[in-house]
C-alpha positions as CSV (number, residue, x, y, z in Angstrom):
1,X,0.0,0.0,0.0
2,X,1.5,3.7,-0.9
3,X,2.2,5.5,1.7
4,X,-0.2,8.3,2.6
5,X,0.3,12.0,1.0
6,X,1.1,14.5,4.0
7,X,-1.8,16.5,5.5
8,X,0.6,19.6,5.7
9,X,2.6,19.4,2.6
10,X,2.0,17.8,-0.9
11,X,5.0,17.7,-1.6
12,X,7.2,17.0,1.1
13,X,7.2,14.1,3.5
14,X,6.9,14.5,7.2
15,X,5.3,12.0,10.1
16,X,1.8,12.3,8.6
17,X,2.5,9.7,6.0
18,X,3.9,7.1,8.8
19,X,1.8,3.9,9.6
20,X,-1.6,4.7,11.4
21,X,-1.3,2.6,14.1
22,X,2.1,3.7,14.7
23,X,1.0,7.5,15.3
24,X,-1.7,5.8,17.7
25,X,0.6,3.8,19.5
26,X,2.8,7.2,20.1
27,X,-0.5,9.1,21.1
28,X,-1.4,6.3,23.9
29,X,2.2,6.6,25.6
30,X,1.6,8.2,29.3
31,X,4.8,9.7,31.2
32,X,5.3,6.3,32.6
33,X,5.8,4.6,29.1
34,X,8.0,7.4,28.1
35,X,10.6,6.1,31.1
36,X,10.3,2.6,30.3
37,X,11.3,3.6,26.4
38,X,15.0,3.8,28.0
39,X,17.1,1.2,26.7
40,X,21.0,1.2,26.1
41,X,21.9,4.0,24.3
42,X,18.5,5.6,24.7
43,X,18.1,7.5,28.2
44,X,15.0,9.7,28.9
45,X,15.5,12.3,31.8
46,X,13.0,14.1,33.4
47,X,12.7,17.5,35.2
48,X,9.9,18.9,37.8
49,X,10.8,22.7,36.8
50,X,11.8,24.6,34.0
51,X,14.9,25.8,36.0
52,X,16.3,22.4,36.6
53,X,16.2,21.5,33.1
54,X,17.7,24.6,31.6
55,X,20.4,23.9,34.0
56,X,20.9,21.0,33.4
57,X,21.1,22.0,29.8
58,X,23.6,25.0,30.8
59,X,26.0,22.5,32.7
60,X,26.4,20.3,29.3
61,X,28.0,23.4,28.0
62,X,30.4,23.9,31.2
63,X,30.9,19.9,31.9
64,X,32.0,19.7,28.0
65,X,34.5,22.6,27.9
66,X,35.9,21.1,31.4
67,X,37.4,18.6,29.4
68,X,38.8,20.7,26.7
69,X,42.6,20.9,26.8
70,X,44.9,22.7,24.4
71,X,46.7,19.0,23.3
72,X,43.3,17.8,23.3
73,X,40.2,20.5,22.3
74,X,36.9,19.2,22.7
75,X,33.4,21.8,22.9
76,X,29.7,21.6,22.7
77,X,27.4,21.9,19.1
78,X,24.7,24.2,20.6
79,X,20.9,25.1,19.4
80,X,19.0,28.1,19.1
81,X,15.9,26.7,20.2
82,X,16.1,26.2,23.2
83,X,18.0,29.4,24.1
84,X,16.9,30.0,27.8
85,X,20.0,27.7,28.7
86,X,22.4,30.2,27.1
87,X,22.8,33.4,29.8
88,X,23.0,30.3,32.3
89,X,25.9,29.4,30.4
90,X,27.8,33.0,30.6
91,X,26.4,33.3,34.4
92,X,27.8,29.6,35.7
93,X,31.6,30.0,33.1
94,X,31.8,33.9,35.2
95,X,31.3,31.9,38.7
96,X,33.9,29.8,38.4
97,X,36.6,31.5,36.8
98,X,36.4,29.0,33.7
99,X,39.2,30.7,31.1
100,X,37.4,28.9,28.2
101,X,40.9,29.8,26.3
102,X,43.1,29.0,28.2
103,X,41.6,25.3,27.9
104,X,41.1,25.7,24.1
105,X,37.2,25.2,24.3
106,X,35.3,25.1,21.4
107,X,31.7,25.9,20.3
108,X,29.5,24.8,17.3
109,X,26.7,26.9,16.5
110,X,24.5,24.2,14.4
111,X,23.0,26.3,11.5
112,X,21.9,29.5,10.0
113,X,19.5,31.0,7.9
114,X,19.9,31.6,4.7
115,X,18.8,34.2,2.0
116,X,19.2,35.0,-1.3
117,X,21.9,32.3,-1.4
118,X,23.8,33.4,1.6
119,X,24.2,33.0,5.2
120,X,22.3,36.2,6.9
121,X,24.9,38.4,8.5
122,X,24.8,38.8,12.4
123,X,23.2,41.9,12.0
124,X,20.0,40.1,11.1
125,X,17.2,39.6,13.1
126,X,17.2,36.5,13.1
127,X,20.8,35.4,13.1
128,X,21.4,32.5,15.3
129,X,25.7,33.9,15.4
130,X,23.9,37.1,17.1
131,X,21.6,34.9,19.2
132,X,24.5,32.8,20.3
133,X,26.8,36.0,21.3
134,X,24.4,38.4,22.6
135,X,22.7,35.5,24.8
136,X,25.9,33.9,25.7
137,X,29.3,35.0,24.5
138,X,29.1,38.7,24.9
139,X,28.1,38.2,28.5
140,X,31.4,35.8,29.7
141,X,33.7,38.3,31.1
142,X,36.2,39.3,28.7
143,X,39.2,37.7,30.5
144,X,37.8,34.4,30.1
145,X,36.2,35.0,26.8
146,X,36.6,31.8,23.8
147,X,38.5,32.9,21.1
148,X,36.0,33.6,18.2
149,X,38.6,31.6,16.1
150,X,37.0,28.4,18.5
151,X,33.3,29.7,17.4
152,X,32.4,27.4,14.7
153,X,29.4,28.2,12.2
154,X,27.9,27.4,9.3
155,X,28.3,30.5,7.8
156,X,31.0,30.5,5.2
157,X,32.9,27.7,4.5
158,X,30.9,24.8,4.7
159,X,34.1,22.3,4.3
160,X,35.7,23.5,6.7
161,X,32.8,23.4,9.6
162,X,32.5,19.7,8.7
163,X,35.7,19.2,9.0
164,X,36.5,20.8,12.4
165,X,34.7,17.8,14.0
166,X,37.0,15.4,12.9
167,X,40.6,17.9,14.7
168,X,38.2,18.7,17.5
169,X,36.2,16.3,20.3
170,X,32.5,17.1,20.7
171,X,31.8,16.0,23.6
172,X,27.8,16.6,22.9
173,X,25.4,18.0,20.0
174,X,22.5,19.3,21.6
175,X,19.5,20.0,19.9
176,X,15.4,21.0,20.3
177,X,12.6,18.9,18.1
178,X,10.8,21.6,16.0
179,X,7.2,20.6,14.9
180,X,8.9,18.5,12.1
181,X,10.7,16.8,14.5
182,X,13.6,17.6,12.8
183,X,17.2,18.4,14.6
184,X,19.0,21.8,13.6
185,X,17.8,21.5,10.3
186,X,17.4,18.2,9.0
187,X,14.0,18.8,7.8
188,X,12.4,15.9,5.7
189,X,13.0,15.8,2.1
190,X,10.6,16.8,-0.8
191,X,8.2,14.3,-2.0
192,X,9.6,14.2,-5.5
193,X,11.9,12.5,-8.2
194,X,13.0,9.1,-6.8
195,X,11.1,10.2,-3.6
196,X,7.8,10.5,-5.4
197,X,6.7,7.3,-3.3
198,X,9.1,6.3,-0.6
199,X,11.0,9.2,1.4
200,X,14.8,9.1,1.1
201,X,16.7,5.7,2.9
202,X,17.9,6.3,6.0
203,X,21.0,5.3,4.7
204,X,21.3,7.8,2.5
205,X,20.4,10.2,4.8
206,X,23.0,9.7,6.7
207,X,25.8,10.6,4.4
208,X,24.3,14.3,4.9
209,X,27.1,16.5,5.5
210,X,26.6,20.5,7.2
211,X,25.0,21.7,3.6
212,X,22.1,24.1,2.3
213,X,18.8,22.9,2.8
214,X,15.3,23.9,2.0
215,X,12.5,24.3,4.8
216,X,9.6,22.5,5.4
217,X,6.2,25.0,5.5
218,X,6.2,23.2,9.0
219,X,9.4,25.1,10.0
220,X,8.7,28.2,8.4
221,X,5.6,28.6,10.2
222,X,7.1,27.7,13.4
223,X,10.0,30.0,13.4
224,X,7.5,32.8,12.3
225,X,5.3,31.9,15.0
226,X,8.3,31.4,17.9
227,X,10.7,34.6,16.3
228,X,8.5,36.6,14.1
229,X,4.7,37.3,15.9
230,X,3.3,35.0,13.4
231,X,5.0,37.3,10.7
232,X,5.9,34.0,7.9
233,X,6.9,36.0,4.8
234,X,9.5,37.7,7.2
235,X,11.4,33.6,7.4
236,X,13.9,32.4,5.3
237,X,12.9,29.2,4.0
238,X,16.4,27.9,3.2
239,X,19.1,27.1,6.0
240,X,22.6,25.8,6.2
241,X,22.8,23.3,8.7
242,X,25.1,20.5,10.2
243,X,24.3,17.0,9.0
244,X,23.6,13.2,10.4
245,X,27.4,13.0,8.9
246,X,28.9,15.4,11.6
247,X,26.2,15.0,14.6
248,X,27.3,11.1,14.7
249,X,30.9,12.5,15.4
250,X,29.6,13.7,18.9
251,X,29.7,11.4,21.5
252,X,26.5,12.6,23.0
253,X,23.6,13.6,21.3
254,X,20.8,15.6,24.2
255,X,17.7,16.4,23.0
256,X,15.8,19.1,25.1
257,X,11.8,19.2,25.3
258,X,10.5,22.0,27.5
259,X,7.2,21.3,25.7
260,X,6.5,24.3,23.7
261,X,8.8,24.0,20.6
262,X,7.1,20.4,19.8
263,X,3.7,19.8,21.4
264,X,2.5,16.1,23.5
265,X,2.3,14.0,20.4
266,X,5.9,15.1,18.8
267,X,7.5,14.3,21.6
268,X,5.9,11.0,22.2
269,X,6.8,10.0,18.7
270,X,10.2,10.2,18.2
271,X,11.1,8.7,21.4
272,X,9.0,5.6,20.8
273,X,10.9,5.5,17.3
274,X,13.8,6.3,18.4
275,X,13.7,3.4,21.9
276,X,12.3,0.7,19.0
277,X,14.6,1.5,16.3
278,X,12.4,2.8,13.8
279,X,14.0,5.3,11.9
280,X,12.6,6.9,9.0
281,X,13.8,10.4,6.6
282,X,9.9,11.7,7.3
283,X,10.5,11.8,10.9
284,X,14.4,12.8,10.7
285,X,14.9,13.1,14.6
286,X,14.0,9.3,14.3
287,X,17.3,8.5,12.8
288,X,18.8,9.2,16.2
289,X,17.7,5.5,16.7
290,X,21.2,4.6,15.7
291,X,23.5,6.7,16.9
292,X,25.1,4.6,19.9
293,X,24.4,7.7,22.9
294,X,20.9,9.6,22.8
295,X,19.3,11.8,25.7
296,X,15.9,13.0,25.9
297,X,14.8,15.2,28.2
298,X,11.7,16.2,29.3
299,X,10.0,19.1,31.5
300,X,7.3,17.1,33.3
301,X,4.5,19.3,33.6
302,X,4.4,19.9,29.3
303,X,4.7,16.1,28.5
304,X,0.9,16.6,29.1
305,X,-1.4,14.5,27.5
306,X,-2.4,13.6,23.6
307,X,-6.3,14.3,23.4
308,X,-8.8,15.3,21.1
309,X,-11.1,17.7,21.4
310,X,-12.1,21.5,22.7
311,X,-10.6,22.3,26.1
312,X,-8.4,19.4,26.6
């Protein structure tokens, strides 16, 4: 039987097309079946506050560059989206003194948007390099400031971000789950060509190196409604962003679900995909059910509940 045509997009795939019973089987799952979806290499965290978990989130950033050392450099690949964790980040570094050059840290900023053919300058907006430093960077006193030369994006060279994982540890890539539960943005391919009636093998997938990309509507309507007041023709709908090829060169991959980029049902999904090893390009945070060291974490009180109808 083909699989179904998405209720969002014609002409893209996304987790609309997957099995029926598979999307019920993710919409049943209660906070206790999200726990028991651990396995080795799959760990689900949760938190009873906000705070806790963008601490916890913060501390990835400090416990990573802790083990940075100028014979050895290792950093953190970092989201926008979440970005609450990031002044946490300056705050906790200015506490204890950590001279993030000294110890030749490093940072990955995991994509950018992209118009007209080019990365948007940090002047934009909505430039994720502006986010990053005016959020974090700027705010580490300047004593024990990373060297900008150690602030990797995906803004010029696009060989030469890939290839900085392979001279450089990263010790984690973290990462939200937008509405397409995608991861920076590894958006689902177009339903066309080749594609026209199975979605691109995961195997192929996976070859994807940091590289241009074209937006779901999904994430263009997101963004617009998280960053732009709803405002859609203000969002690029083209991105560089780091690959499956470079994100399973981190040792740690940590997802963070405060509830409000994804909603109940997204964030049910890809962990029961990802705990039964079930990945597939329509759901691309799915393919994380290879990679050998994957973290969820959740904010308890948004894990909610999947229901139908008005006020639930």
């Amino acid at each position: 039987m083909p699989r179904p045509i998405s209720k969002v997009a014609a002409d893209w795939w996304d987790y609309t097309t997957l099995d029926a019973q598979l999307l019920a089987d993710a919409a049943k799952l209660t906070e206790r079946d999200l726990v028991q979806l651990a396995r080795p290499g799959f760990t689900v965290h949760l938190y009873d506050t906000l705070e806790e978990l963008f601490t916890a989130e913060a501390l990835e950033y400090v416990e990573s560059w802790r083990q940075s050392t100028p014979d050895n450099p290792a950093g953190i690949c970092g989201p926008i989206g979440p970005t609450e964790q990031l002044p946490l980040v300056a705050r906790i570094v200015n506490s204890l003194g950590l001279n993030l050059g000294k110890l030749d840290a490093h940072f990955w900023g995991m994509d950018e948007w992209v118009q007209d053919g080019k990365a948007v300058p940090p002047t934009h907006p909505l430039s994720f390099v502006k986010a990053d430093r005016d959020l974090c960077f700027d705010r580490i006193k300047p004593e024990l400031k990373m060297p900008e030369k150690n602030q990797h994006f995906p803004i010029g060279d696009l060989e030469a971000y890939s290839r900085s994982y392979d001279g450089i540890r990263c010790v984690v890539m973290q990462g939200g789950q937008g509405d397409v539960k995608h991861w920076a943005f590894n958006d689902p391919p177009r339903r066309t060509g080749k594609y026209a009636n199975e979605p691109m093998p995961v195997a192929e997938y996976r070859k994807l190196k940091t590289r241009l990309t074209d937006l779901h509507p999904l994430t263009v309507i997101q963004n617009a409604r998280t960053n732009g007041a709803g405002n859609i023709p203000a969002v690029p709908t083209q991105a560089h962003t780091v690959g499956p090829a470079e994100t399973w060169k981190a040792e740690r991959v940590s997802i963070w679900h405060p509830g409000y980029h994804d909603n109940p049902f997204g964030i049910r999904l890809t962990a029961l995909m990802i705990s039964k090893r079930l990945p597939d390009t329509s759901v691309p945070m799915s393919l994380l059910a290879d990679h050998p060291n994957v973290h969820f974490h959740y904010w308890r009180k948004n894990i909610g509940k999947v229901e139908t109808g008005f006020g639930t």
